[in-house]
N, C-alpha and C positions, 0 to 999 in steps of 0.2 A: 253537485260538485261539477264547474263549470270546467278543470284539467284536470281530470282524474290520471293522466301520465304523467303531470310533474311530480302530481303525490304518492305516486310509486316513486318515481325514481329516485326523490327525497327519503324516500323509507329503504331503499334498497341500500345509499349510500351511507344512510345511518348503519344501520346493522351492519354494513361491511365495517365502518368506521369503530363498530361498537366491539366488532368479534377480532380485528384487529389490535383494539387497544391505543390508538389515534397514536401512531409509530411517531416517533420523535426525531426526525433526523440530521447528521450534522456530518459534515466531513473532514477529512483525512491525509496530509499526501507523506506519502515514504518512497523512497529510494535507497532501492535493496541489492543490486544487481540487475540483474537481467531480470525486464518487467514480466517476461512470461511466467515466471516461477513467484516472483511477489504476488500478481492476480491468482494465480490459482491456490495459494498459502492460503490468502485472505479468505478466498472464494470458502472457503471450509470451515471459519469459524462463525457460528452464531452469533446471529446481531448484525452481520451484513449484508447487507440487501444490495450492492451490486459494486462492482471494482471497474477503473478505464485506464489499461495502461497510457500513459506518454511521458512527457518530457515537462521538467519544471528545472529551477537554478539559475537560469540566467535571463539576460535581458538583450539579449540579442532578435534579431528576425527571429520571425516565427519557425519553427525547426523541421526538418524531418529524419526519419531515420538513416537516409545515407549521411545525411550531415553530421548528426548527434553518434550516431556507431563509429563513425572515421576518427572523433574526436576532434570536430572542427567546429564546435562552440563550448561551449562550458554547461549545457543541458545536463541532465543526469539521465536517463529511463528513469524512470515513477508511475507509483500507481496511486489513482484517489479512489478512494476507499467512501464508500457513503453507508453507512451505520446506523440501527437504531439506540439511541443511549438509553432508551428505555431496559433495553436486556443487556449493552456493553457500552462499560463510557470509555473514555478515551483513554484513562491509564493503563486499562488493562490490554487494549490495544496497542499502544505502545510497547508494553510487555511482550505483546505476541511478536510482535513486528522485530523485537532489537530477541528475540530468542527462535527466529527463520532467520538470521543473518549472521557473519561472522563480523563482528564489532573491532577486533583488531587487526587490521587490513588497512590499508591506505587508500585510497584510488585506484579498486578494485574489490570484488567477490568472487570470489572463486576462479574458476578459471577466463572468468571476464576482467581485463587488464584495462585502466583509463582511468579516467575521472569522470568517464560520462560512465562508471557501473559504480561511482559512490556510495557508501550508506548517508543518507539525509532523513530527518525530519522536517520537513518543510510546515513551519505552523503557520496557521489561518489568524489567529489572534494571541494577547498576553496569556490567556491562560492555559493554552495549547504549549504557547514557550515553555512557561513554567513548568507544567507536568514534566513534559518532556525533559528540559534541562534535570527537574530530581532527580527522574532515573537515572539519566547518565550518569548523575552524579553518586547512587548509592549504587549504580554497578560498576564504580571504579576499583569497587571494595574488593570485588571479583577479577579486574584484571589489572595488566600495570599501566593500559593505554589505551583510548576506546575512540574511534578514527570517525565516529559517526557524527557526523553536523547535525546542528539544530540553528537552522536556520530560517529566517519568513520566506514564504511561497513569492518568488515572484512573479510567478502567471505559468499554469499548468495546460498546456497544449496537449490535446489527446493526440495518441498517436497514428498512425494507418489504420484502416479498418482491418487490414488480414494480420494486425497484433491482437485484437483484442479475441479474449477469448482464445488466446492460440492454443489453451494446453487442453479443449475440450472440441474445437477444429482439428486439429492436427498432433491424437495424442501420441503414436509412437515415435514420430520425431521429436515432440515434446520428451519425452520417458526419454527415449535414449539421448538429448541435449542434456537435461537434466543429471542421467545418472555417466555420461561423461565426462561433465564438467564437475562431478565429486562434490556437489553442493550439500544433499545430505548425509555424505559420508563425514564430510566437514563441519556442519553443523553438530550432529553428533557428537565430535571430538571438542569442540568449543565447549558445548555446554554439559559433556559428560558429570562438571561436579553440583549439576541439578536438576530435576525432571524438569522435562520441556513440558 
């Protein structure tokens, strides 16, 4: 055996590949509010292998957050969500995503006011629309008016490095932005007539 180190490392990448289950991955962009609390929503359900908050929605220069928090483009905060569909495919993600949000709101969540804290579905392709627009549309049955866009991604800019991950950097400023701005006490009251 003239490389006996590539045929390790051939054998090592299998078996990772093998105990893994050759993860399947596809992504996601939502816009929920304020990206800190979308990333760390996400960060919690199985089948997601990692979240980057930024900006997506518009087609203007490339953003940043004094621009997009001022309300000086039409950016939303977002988070892209990168998933295995092997253990969660996209509708149930969707599911999770429009049940961490208040769906009947306009150009705002919670106590974040604008249209850069919108609820969005930003899809990547038709069948990404699709799912998404079903939901909306069998969870109208639920309310009288559901403010959430489904709309195509127009180019998703991550955002500063000191967002990402804010709420496992910086958790009690996290916790207490969180529980002042009434997000899950509000969620709560939304979806009290079904288990989240």
């Amino acid at each position: 055996m003239k490389h006996p180190f590539v045929y390790l490392g051939l054998f090592c990448i299998l078996q990772f590949n093998l105990a893994t289950g050759f993860a399947k991955t596809e992504q996601a962009i939502f816009a929920g509010g304020c990206f800190w609390c979308m990333e760390a929503d996400f960060d919690h359900l199985p089948g997601v292998i990692s979240t980057t908050s930024g900006y997506d929605g518009d087609v203007g220069e490339k953003p940043s957050y004094e621009l997009v928090s001022a309300g000086k483009t039409h950016y939303a905060e977002s988070v892209l969500v990168t998933f295995d569909s092997a253990k969660l495919n996209y509708k149930q993600l969707v599911e999770y995503f429009f049940r961490h949000i208040d769906p009947t709101t306009q150009n705002a969540q919670f106590c974040d006011q604008g249209p850069q804290y919108r609820s969005a579905i930003f899809y990547l392709n038709n069948e990404q629309k699709q799912t998404a627009q079903a939901i909306k549309k069998a969870l109208m049955n639920s309310f009288p008016i559901i403010y959430t866009e489904v709309i195509p991604s127009t180019h998703f800019y991550p955002a500063e490095e000191y967002h990402q991950n804010y709420y496992q950097k910086n958790p009690i400023r996290y916790k207490y932005y969180r529980y002042r701005c009434g997000r899950d006490a509000r969620i709560d009251e939304v979806w009290s007539h079904e288990q989240r």
